[in-house]
KOLPALUM-117169 format. One record per atom (N, C-alpha, C): residue in one letter; atom name; residue number from 1; x, y, z. Coordinates in steps of 0.05 Angstrom, whole numbers, plus 5000, padded with zeros to 4 digits. Example, Ala and Ser with C-alpha at 12.3 -4.5 7.8 and 13.67 -1.06 7.14 Angstrom:
<site res="A" atom="N" n="1" xx="5264" yy="4886" zz="5156"/>
<site res="A" atom="CA" n="1" xx="5246" yy="4910" zz="5156"/>
<site res="A" atom="C" n="1" xx="5264" yy="4934" zz="5156"/>
<site res="S" atom="N" n="2" xx="5257" yy="4955" zz="5142"/>
<site res="S" atom="CA" n="2" xx="5273" yy="4979" zz="5143"/>
<site res="S" atom="C" n="2" xx="5258" yy="5001" zz="5157"/>
***
This chain:
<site res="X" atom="N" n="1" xx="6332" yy="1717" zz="1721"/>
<site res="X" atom="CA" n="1" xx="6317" yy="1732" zz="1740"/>
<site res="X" atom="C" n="1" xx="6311" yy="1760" zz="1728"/>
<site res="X" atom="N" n="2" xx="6281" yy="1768" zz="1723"/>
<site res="X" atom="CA" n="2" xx="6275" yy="1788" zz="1720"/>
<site res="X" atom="C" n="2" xx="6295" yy="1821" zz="1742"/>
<site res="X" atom="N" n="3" xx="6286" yy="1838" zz="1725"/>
<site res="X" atom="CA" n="3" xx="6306" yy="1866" zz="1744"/>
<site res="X" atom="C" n="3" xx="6289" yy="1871" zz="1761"/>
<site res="X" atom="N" n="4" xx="6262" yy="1877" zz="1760"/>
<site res="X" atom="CA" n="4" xx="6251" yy="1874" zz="1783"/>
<site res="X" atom="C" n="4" xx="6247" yy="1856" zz="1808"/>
<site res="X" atom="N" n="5" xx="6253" yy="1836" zz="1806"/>
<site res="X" atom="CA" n="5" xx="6261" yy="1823" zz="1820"/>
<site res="X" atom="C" n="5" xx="6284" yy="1815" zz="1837"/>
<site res="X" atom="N" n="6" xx="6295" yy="1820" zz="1810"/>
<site res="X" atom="CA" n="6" xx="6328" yy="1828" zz="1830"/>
<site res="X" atom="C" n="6" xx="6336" yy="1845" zz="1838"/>
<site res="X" atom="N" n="7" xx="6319" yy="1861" zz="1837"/>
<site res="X" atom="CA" n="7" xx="6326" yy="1896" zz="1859"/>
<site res="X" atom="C" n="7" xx="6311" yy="1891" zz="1883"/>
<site res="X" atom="N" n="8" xx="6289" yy="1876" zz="1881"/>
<site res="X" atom="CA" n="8" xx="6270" yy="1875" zz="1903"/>
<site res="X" atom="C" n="8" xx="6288" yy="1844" zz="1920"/>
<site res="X" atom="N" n="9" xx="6304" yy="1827" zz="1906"/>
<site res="X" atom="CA" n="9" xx="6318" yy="1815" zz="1926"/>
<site res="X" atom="C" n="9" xx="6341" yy="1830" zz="1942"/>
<site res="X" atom="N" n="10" xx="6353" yy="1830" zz="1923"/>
<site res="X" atom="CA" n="10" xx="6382" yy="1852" zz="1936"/>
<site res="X" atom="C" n="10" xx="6373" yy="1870" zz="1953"/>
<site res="X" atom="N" n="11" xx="6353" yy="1892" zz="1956"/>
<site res="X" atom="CA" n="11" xx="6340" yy="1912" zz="1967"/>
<site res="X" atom="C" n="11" xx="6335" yy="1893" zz="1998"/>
<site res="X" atom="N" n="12" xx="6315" yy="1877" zz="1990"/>
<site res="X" atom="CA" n="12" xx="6308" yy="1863" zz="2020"/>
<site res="X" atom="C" n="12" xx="6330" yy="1845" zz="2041"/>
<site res="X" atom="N" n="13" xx="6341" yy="1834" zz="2024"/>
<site res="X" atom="CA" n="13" xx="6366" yy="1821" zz="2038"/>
<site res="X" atom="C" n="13" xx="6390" yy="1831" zz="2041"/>
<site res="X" atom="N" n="14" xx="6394" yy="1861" zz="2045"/>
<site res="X" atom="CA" n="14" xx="6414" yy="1879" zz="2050"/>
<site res="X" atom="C" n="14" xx="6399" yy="1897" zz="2067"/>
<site res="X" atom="N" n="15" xx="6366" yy="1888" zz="2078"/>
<site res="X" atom="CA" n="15" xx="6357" yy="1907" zz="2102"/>
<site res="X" atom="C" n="15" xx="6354" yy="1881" zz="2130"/>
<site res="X" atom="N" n="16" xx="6347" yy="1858" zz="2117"/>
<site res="X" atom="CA" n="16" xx="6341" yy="1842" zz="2142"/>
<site res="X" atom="C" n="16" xx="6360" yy="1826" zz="2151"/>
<site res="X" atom="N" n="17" xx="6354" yy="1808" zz="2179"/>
<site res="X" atom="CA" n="17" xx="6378" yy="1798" zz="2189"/>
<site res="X" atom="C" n="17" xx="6387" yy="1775" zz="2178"/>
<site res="X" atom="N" n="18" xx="6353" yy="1755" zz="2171"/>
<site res="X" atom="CA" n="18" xx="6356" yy="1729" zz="2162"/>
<site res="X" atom="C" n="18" xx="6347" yy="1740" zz="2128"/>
<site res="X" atom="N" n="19" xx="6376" yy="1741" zz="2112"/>
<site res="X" atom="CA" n="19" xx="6367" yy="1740" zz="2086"/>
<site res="X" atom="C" n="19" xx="6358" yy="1715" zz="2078"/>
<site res="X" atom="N" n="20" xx="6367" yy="1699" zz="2082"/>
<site res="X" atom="CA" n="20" xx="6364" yy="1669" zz="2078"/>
<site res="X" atom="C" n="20" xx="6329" yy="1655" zz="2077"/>
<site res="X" atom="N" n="21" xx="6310" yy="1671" zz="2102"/>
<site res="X" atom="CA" n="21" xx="6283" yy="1667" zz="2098"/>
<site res="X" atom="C" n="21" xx="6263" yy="1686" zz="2081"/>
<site res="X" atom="N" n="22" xx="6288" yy="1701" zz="2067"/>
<site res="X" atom="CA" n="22" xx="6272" yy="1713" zz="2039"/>
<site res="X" atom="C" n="22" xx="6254" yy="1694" zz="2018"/>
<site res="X" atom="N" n="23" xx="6231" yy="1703" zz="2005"/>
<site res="X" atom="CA" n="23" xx="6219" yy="1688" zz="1997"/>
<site res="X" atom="C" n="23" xx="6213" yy="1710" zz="1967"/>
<site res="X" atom="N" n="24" xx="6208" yy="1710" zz="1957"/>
<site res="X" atom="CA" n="24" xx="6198" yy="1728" zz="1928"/>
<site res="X" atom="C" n="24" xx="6186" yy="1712" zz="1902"/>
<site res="X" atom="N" n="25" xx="6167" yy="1714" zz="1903"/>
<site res="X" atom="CA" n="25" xx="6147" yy="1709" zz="1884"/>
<site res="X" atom="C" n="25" xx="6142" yy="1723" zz="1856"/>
<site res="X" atom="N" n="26" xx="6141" yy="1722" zz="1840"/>
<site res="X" atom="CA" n="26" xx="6143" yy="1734" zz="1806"/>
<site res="X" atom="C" n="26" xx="6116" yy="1723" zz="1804"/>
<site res="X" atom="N" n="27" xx="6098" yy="1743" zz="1793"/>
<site res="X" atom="CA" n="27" xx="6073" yy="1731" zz="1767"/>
<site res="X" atom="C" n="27" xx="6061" yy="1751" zz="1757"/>
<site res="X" atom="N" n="28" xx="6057" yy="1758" zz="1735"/>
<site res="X" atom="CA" n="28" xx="6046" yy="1774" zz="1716"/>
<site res="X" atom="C" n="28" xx="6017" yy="1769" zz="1699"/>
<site res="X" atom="N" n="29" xx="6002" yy="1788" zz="1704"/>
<site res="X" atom="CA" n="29" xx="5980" yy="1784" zz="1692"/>
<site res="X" atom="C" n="29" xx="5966" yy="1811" zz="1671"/>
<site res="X" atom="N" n="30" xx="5939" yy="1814" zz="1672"/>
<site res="X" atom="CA" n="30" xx="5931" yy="1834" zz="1644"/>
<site res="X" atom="C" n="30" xx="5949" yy="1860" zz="1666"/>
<site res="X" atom="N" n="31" xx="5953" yy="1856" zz="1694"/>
<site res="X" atom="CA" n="31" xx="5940" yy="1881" zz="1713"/>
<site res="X" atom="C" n="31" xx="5977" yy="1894" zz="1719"/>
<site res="X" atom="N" n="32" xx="5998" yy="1883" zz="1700"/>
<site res="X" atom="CA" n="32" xx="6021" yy="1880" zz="1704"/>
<site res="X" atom="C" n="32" xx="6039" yy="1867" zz="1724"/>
<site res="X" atom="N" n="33" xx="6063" yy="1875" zz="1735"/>
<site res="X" atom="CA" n="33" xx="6071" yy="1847" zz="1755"/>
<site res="X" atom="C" n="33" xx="6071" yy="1850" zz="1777"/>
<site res="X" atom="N" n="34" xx="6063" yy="1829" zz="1803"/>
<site res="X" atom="CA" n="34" xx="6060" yy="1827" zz="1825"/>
<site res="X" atom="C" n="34" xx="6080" yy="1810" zz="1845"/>
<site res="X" atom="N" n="35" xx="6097" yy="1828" zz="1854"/>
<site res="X" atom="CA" n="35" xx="6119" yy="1820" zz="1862"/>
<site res="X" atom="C" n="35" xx="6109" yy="1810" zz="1895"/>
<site res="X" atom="N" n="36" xx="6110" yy="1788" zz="1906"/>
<site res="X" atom="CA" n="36" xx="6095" yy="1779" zz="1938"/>
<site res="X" atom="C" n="36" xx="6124" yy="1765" zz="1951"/>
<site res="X" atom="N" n="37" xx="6123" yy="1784" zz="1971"/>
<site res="X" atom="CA" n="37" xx="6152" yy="1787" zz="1991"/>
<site res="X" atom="C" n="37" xx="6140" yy="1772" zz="2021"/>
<site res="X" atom="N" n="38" xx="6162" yy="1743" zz="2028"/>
<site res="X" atom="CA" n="38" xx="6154" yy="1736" zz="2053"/>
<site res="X" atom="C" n="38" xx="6189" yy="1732" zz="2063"/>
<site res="X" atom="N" n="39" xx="6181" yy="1745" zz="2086"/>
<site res="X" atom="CA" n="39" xx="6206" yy="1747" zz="2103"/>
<site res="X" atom="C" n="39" xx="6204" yy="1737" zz="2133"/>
<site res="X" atom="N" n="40" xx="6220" yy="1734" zz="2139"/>
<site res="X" atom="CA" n="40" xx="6219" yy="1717" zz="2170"/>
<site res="X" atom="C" n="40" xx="6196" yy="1741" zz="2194"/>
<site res="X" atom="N" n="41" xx="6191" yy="1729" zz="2209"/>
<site res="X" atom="CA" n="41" xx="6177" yy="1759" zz="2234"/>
<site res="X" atom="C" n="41" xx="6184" yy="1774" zz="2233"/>
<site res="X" atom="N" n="42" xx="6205" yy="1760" zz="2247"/>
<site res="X" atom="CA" n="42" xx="6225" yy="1782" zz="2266"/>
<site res="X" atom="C" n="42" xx="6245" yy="1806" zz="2246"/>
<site res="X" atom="N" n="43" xx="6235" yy="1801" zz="2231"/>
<site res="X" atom="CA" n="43" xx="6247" yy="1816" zz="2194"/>
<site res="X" atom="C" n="43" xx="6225" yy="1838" zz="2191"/>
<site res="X" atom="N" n="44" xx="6202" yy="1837" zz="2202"/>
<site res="X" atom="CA" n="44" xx="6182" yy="1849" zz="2184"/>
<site res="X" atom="C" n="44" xx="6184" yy="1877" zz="2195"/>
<site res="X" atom="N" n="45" xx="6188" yy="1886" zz="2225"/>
<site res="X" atom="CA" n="45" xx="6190" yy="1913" zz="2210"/>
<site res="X" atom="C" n="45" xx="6216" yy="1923" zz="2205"/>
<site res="X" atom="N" n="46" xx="6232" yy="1913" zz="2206"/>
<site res="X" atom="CA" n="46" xx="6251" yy="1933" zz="2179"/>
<site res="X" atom="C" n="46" xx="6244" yy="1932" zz="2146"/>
<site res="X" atom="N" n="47" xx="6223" yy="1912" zz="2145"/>
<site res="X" atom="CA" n="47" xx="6212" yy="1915" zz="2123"/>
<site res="X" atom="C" n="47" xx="6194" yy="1945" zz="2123"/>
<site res="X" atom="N" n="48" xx="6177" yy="1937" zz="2142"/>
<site res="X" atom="CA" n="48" xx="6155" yy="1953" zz="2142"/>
<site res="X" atom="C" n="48" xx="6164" yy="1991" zz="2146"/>
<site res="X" atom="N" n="49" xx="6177" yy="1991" zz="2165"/>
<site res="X" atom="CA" n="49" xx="6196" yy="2009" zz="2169"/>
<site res="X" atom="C" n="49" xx="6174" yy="2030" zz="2192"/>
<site res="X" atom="N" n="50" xx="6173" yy="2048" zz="2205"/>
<site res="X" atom="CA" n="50" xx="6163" yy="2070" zz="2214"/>
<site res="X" atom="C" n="50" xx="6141" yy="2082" zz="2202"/>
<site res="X" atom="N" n="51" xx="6109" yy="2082" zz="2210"/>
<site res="X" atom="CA" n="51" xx="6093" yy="2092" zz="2196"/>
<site res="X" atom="C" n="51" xx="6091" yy="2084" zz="2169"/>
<site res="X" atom="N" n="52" xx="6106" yy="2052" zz="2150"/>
<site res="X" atom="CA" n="52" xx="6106" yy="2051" zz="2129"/>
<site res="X" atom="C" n="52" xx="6125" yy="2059" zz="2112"/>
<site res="X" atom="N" n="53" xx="6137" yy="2074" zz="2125"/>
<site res="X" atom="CA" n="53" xx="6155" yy="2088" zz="2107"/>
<site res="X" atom="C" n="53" xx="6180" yy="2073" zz="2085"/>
<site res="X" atom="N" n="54" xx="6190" yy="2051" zz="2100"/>
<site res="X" atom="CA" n="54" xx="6209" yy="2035" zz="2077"/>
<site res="X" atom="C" n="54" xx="6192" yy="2016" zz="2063"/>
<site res="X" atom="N" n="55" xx="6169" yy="2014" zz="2068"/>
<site res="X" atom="CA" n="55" xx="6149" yy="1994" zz="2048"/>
<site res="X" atom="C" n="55" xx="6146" yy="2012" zz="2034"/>
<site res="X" atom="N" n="56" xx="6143" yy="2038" zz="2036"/>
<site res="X" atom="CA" n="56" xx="6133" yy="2063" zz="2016"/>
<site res="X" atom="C" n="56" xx="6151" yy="2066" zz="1990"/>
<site res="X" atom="N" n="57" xx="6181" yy="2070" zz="2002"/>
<site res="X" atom="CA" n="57" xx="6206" yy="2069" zz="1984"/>
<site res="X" atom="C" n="57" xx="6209" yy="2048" zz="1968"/>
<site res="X" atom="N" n="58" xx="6205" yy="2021" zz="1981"/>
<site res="X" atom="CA" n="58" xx="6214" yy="2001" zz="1962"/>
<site res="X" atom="C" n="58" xx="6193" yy="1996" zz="1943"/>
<site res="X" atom="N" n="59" xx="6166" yy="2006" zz="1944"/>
<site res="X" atom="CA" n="59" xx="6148" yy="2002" zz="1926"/>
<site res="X" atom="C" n="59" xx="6157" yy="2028" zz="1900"/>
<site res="X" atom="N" n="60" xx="6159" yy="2052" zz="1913"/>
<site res="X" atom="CA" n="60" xx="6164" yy="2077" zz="1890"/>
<site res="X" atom="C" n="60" xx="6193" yy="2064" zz="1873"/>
<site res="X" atom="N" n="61" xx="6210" yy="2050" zz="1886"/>
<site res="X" atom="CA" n="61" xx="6230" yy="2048" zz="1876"/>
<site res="X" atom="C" n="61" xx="6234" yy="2026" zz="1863"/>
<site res="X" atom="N" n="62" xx="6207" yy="2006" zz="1861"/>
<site res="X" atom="CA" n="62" xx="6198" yy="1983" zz="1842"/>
<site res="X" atom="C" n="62" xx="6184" yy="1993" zz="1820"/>
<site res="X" atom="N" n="63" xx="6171" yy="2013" zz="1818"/>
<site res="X" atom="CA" n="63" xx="6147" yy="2025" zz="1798"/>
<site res="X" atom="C" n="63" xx="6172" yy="2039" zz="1788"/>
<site res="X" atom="N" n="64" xx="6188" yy="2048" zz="1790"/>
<site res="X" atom="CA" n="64" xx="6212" yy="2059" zz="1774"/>
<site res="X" atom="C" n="64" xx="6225" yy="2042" zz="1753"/>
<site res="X" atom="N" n="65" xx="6237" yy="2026" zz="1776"/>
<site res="X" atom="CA" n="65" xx="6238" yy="1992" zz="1759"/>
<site res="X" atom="C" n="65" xx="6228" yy="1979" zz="1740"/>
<site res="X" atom="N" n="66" xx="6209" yy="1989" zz="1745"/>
<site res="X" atom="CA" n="66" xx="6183" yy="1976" zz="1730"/>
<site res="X" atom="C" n="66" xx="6183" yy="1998" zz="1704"/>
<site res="X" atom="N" n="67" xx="6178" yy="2020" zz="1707"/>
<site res="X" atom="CA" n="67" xx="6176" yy="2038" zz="1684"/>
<site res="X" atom="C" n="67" xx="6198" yy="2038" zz="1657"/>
<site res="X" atom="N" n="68" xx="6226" yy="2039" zz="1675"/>
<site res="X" atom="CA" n="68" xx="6249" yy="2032" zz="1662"/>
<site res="X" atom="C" n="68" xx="6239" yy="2011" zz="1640"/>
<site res="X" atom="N" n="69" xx="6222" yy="1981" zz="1646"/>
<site res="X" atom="CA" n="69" xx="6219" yy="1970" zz="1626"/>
<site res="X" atom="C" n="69" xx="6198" yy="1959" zz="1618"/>
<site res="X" atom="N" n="70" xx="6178" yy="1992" zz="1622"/>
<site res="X" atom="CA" n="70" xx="6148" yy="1985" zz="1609"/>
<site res="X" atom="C" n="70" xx="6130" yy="1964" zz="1622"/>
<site res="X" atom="N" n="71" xx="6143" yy="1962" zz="1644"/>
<site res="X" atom="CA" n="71" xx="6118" yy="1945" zz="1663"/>
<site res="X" atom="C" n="71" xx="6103" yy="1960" zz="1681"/>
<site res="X" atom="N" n="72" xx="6079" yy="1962" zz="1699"/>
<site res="X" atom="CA" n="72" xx="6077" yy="1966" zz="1725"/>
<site res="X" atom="C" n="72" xx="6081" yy="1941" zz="1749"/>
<site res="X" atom="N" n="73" xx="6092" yy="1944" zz="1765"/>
<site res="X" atom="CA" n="73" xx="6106" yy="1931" zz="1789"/>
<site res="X" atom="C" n="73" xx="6091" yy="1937" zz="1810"/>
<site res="X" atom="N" n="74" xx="6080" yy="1919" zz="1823"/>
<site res="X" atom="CA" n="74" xx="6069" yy="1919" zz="1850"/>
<site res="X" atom="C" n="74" xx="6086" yy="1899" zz="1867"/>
<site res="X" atom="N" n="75" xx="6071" yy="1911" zz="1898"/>
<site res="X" atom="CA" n="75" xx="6089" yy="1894" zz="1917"/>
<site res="X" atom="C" n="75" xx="6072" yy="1889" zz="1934"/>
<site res="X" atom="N" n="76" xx="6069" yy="1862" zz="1948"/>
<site res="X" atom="CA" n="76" xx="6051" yy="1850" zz="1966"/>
<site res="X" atom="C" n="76" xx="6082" yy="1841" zz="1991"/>
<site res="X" atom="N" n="77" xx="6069" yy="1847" zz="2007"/>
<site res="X" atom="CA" n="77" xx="6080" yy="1841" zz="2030"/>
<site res="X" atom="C" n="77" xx="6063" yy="1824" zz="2040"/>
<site res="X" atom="N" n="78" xx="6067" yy="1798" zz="2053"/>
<site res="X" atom="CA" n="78" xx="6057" yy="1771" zz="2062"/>
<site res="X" atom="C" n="78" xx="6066" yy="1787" zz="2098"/>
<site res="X" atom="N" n="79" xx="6037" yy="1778" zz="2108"/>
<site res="X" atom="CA" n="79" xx="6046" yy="1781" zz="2146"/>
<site res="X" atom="C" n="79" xx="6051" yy="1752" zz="2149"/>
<site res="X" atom="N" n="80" xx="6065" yy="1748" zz="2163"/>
<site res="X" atom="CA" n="80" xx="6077" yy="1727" zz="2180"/>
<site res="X" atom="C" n="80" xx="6054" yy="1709" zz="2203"/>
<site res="X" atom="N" n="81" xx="6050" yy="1684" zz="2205"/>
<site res="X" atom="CA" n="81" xx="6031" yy="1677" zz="2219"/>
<site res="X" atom="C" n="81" xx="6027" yy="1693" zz="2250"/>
<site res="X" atom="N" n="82" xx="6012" yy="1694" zz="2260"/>
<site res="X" atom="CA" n="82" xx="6003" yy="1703" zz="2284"/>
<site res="X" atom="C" n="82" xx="6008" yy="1734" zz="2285"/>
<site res="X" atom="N" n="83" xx="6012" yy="1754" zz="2257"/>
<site res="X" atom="CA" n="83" xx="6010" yy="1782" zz="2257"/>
<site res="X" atom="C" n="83" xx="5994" yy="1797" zz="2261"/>
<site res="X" atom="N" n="84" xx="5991" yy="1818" zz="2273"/>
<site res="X" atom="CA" n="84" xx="5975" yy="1835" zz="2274"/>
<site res="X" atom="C" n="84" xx="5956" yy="1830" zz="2264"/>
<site res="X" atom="N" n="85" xx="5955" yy="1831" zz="2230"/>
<site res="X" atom="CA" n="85" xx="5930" yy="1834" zz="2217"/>
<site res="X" atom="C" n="85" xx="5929" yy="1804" zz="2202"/>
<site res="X" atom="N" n="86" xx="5935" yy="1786" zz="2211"/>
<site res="X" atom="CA" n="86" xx="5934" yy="1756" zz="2195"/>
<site res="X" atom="C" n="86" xx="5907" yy="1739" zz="2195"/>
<site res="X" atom="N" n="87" xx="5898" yy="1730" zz="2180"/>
<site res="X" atom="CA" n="87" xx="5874" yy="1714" zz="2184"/>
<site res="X" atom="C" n="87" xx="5880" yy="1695" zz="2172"/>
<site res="X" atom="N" n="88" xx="5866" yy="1678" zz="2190"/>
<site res="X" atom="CA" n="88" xx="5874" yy="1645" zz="2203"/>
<site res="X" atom="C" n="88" xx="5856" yy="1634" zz="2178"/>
<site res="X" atom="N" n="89" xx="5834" yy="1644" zz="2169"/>
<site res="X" atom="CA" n="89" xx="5821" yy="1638" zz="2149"/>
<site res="X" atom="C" n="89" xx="5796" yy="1626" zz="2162"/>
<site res="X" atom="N" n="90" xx="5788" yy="1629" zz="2193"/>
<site res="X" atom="CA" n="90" xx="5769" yy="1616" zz="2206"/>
<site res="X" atom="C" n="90" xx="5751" yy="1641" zz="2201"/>
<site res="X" atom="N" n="91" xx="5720" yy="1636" zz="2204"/>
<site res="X" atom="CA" n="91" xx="5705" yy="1666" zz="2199"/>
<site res="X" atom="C" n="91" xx="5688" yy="1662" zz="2232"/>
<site res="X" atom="N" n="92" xx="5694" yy="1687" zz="2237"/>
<site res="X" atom="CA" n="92" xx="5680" yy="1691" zz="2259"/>
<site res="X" atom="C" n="92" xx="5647" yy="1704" zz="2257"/>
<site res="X" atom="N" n="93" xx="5634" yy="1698" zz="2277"/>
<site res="X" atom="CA" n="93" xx="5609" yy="1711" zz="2282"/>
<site res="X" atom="C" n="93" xx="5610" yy="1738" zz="2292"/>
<site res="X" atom="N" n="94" xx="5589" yy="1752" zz="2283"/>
<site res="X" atom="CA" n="94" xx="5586" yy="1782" zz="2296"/>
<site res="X" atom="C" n="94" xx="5595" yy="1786" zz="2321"/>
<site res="X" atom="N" n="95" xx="5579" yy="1765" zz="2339"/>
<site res="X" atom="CA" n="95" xx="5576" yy="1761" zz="2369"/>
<site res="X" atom="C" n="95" xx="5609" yy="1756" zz="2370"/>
<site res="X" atom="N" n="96" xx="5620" yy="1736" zz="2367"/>
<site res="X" atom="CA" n="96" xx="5646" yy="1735" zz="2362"/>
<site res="X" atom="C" n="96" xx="5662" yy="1756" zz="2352"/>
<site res="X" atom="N" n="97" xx="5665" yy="1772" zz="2340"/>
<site res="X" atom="CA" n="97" xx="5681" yy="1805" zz="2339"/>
<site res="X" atom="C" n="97" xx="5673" yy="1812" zz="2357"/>
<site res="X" atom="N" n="98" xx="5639" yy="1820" zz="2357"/>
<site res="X" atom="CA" n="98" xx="5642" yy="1846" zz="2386"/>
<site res="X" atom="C" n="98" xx="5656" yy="1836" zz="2413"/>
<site res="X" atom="N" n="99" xx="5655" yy="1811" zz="2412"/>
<site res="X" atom="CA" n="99" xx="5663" yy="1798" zz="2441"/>
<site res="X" atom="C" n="99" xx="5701" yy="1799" zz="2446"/>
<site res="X" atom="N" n="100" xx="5714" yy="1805" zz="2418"/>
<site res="X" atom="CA" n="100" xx="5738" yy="1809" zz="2422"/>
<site res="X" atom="C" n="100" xx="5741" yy="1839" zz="2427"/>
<site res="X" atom="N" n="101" xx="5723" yy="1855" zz="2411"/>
<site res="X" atom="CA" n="101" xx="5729" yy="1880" zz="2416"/>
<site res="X" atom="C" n="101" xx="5722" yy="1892" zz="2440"/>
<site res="X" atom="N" n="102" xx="5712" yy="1878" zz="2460"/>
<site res="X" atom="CA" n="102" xx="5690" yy="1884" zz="2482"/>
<site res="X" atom="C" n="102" xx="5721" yy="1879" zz="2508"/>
***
């Protein structure tokens, strides 16, 4: 297991309840590595934290990680089905938005 990775497990599964529906993804490309975190719902905001704020830390404190050994480290947070901002992948019509926002 990469160190970035295993700071970003340890890190997440010493904040949530269900460590067990931790999920972490590794892949590296020209653009450096992209670390994609899926955690149970009911997990997500102590992920997310207040205004962002512990998504903010665990990302500065991956790019550290990351520096330590000449990578850059990114972090994708996966929303959970039926989230806030999730798409179902269906596309809606104009008429269809304004009619939700209406």
């Amino acid at each position: 297991m990469e160190q970035d990775h295993a700071y970003l497990d340890l890190t997440v599964k010493a904040l949530v309840d269900n460590p067990d529906s931790v999920v972490i993804a590794r892949s590296v490309d020209e653009m450096g590595v992209l670390l994609t975190l899926t955690v149970a719902p009911e997990d997500m905001g102590k992920i997310i934290g207040k205004d962002g704020n512990i998504a903010k830390a665990i990302r500065t404190l991956l790019r550290v990680v990351g520096m330590k050994h000449n990578a850059r480290v990114n972090l994708k947070i996966n929303e959970p089905m039926g989230g806030k901002h999730f798409d179902s992948g269906e596309n809606k019509t104009l008429d269809q938005v304004l009619g939700d926002i209406a």
